[in-house]
N, CA, C and O atoms as CSV, one atom per row, in Angstrom:
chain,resi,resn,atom,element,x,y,z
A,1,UNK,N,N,25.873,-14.043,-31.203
A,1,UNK,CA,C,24.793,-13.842,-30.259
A,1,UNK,C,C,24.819,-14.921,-29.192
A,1,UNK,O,O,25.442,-15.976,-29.319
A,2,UNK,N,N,24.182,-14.621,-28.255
A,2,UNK,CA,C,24.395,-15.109,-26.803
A,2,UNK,C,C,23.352,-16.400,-27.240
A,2,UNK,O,O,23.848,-17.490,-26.954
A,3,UNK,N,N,22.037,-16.475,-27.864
A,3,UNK,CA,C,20.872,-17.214,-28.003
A,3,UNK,C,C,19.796,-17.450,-27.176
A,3,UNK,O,O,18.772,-18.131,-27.226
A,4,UNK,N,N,20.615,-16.269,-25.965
A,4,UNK,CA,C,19.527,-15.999,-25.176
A,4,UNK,C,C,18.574,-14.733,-25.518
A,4,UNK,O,O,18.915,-13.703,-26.100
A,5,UNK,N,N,16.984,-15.149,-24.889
A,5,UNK,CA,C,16.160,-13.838,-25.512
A,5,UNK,C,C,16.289,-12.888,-24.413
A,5,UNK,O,O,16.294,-13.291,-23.250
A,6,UNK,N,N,16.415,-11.404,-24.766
A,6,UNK,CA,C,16.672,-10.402,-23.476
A,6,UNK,C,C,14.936,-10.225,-22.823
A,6,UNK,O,O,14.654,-10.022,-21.642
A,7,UNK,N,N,14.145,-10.344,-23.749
A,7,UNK,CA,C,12.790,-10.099,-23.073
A,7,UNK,C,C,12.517,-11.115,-22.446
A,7,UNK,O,O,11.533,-10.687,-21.842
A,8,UNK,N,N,12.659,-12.441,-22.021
A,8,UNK,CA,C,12.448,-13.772,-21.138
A,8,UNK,C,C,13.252,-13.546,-19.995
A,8,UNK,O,O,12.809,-13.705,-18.858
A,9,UNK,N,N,14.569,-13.134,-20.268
A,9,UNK,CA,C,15.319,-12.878,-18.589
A,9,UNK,C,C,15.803,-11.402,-18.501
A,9,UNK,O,O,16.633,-10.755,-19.139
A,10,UNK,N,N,14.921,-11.103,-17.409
A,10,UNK,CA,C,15.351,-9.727,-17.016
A,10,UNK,C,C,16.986,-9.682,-16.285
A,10,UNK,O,O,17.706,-10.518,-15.739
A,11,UNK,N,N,17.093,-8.258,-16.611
A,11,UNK,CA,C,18.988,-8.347,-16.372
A,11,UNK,C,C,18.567,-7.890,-14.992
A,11,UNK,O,O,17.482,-7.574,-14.503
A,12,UNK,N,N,19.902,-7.973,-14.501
A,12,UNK,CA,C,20.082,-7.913,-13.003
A,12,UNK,C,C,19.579,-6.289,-12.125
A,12,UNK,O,O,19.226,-5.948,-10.996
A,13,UNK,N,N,19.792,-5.742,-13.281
A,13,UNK,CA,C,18.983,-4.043,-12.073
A,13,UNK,C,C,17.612,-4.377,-12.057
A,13,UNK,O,O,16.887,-3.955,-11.155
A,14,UNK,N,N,16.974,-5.449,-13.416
A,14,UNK,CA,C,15.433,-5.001,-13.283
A,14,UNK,C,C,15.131,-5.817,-11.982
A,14,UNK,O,O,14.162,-5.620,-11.249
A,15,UNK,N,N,16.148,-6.805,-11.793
A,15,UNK,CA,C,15.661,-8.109,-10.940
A,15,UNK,C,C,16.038,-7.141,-9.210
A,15,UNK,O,O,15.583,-7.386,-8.093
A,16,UNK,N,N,16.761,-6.334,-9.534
A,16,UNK,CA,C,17.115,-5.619,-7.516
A,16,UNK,C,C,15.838,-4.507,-7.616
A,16,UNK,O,O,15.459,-4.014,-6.553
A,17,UNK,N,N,15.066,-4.043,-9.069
A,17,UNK,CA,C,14.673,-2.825,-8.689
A,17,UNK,C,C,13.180,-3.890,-8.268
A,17,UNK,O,O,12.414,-3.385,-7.447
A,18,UNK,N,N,12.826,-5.221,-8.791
A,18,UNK,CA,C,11.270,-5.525,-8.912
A,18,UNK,C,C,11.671,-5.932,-7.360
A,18,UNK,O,O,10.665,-5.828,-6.659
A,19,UNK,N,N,12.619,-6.286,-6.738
A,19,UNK,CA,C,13.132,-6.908,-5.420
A,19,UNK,C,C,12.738,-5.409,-4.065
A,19,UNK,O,O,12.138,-5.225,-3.006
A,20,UNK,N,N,13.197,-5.014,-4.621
A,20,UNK,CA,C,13.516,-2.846,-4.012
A,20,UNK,C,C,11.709,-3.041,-3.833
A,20,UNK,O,O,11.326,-3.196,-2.674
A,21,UNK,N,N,10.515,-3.034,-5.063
A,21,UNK,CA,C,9.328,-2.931,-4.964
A,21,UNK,C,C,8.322,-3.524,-4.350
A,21,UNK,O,O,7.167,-3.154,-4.142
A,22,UNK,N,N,9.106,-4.845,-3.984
A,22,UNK,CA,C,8.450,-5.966,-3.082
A,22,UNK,C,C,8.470,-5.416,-1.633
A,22,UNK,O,O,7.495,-5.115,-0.943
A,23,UNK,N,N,10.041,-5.334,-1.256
A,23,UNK,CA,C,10.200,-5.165,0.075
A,23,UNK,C,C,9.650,-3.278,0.385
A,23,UNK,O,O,9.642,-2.990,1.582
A,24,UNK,N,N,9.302,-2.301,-0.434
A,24,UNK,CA,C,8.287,-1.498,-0.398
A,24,UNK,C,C,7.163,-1.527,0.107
A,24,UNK,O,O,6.653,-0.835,0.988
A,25,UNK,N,N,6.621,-2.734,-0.751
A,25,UNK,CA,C,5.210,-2.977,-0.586
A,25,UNK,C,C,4.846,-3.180,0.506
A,25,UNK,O,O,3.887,-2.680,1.094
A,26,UNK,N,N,6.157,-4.510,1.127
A,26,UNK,CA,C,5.725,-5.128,2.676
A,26,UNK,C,C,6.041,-4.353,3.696
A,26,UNK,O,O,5.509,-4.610,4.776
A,27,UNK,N,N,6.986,-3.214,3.597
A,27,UNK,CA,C,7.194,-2.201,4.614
A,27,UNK,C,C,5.472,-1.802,4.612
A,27,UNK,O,O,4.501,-2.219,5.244
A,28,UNK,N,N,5.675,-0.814,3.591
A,28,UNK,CA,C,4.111,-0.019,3.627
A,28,UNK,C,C,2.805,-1.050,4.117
A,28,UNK,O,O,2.113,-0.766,5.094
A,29,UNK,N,N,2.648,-1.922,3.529
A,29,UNK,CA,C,1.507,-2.709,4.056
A,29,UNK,C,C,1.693,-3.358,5.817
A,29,UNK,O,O,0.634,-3.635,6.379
A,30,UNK,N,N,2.854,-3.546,6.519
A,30,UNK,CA,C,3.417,-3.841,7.742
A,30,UNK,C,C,3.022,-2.189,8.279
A,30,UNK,O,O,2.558,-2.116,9.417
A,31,UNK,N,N,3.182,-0.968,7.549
A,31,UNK,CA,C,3.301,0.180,8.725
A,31,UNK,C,C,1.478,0.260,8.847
A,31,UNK,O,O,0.951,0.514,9.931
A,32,UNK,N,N,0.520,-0.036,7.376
A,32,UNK,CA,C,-0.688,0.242,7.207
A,32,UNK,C,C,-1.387,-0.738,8.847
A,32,UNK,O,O,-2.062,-0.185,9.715
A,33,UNK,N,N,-1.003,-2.118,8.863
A,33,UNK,CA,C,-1.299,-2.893,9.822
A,33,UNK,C,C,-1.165,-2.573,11.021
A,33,UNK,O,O,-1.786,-2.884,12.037
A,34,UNK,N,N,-0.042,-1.729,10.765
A,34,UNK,CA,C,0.760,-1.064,12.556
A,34,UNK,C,C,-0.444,0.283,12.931
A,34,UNK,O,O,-0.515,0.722,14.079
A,35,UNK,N,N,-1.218,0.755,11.951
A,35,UNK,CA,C,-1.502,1.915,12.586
A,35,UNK,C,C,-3.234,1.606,12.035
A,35,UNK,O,O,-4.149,2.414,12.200
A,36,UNK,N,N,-3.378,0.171,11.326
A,36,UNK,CA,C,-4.835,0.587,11.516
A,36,UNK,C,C,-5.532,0.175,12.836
A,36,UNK,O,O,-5.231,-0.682,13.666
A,37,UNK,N,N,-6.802,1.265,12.752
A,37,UNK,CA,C,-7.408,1.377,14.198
A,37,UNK,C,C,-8.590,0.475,13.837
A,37,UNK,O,O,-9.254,0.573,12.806
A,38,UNK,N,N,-8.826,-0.713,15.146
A,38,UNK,CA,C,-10.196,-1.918,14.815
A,38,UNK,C,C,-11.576,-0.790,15.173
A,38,UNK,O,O,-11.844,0.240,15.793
A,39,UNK,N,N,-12.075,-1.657,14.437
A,39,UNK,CA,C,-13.622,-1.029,14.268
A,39,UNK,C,C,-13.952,-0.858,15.829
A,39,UNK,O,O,-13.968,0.315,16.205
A,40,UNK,N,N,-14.173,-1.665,16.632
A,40,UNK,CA,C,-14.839,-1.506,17.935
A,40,UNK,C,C,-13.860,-0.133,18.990
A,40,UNK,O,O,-14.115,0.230,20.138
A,41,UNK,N,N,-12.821,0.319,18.125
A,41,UNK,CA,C,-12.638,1.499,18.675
A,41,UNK,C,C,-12.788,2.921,18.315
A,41,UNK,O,O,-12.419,3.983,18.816
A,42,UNK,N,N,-13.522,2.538,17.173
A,42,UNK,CA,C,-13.844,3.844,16.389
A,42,UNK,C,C,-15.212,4.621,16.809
A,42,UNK,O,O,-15.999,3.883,17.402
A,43,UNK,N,N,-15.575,5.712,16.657
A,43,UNK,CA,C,-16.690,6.329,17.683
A,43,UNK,C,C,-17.668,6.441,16.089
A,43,UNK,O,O,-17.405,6.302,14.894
A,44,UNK,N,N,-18.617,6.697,16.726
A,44,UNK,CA,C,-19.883,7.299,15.501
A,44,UNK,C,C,-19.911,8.274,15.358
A,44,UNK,O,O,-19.819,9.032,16.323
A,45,UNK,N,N,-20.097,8.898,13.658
A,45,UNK,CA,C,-19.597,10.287,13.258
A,45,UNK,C,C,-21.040,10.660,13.670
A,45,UNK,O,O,-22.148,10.124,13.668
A,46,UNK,N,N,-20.317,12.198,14.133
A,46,UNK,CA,C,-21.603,12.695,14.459
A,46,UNK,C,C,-22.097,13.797,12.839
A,46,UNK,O,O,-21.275,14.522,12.279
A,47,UNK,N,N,-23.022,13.704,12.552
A,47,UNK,CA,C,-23.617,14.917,11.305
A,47,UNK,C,C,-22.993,16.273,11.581
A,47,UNK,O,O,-22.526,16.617,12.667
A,48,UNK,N,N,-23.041,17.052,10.400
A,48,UNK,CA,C,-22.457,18.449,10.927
A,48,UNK,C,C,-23.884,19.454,11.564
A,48,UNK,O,O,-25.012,19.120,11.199
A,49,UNK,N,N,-23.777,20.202,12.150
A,49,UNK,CA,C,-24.729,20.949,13.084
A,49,UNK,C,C,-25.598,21.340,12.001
A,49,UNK,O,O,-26.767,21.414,12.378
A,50,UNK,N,N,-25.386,21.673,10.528
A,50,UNK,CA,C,-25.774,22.505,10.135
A,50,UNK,C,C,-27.194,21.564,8.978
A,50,UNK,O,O,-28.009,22.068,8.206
A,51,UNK,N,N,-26.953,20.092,9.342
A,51,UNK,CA,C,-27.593,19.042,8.272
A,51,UNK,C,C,-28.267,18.433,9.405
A,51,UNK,O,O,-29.068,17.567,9.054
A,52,UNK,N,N,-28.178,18.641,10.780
A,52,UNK,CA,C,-29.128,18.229,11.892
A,52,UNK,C,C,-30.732,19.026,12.318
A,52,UNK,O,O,-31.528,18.649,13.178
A,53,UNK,N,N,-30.872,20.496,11.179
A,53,UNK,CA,C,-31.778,20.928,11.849
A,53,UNK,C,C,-31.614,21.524,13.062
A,53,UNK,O,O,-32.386,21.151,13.945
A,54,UNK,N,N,-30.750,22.414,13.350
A,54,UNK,CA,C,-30.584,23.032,14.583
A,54,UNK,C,C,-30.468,24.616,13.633
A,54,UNK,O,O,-30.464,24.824,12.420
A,55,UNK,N,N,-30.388,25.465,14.722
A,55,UNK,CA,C,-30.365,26.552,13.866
A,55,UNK,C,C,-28.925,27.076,14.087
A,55,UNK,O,O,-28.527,28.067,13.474
């Protein structure tokens, strides 16, 4: 036996796939930043016609 424990060091695919999940994350959270819209440009929802009391 090697005397190394396999559950203390992950082998090398787990280490490219947890690597693969990082740079995921920061894409997705970089595109979330790219397309969120700031509050002071957002309009006020208007109610639907039908919960305003109109007929």
């Amino acid at each position: 036996m090697s005397g190394m424990d396999d559950a203390e060091t992950p082998n090398r695919g787990e280490q490219i796939d947890a690597a693969e999940r990082e740079d995921a994350k920061r894409r997705l959270l970089a595109q979330a930043e790219a397309e969120r819209i700031p509050v002071q440009e957002t309009t006020r929802a208007v109610p639907d016609r039908r919960w305003r009391g109109e007929p």
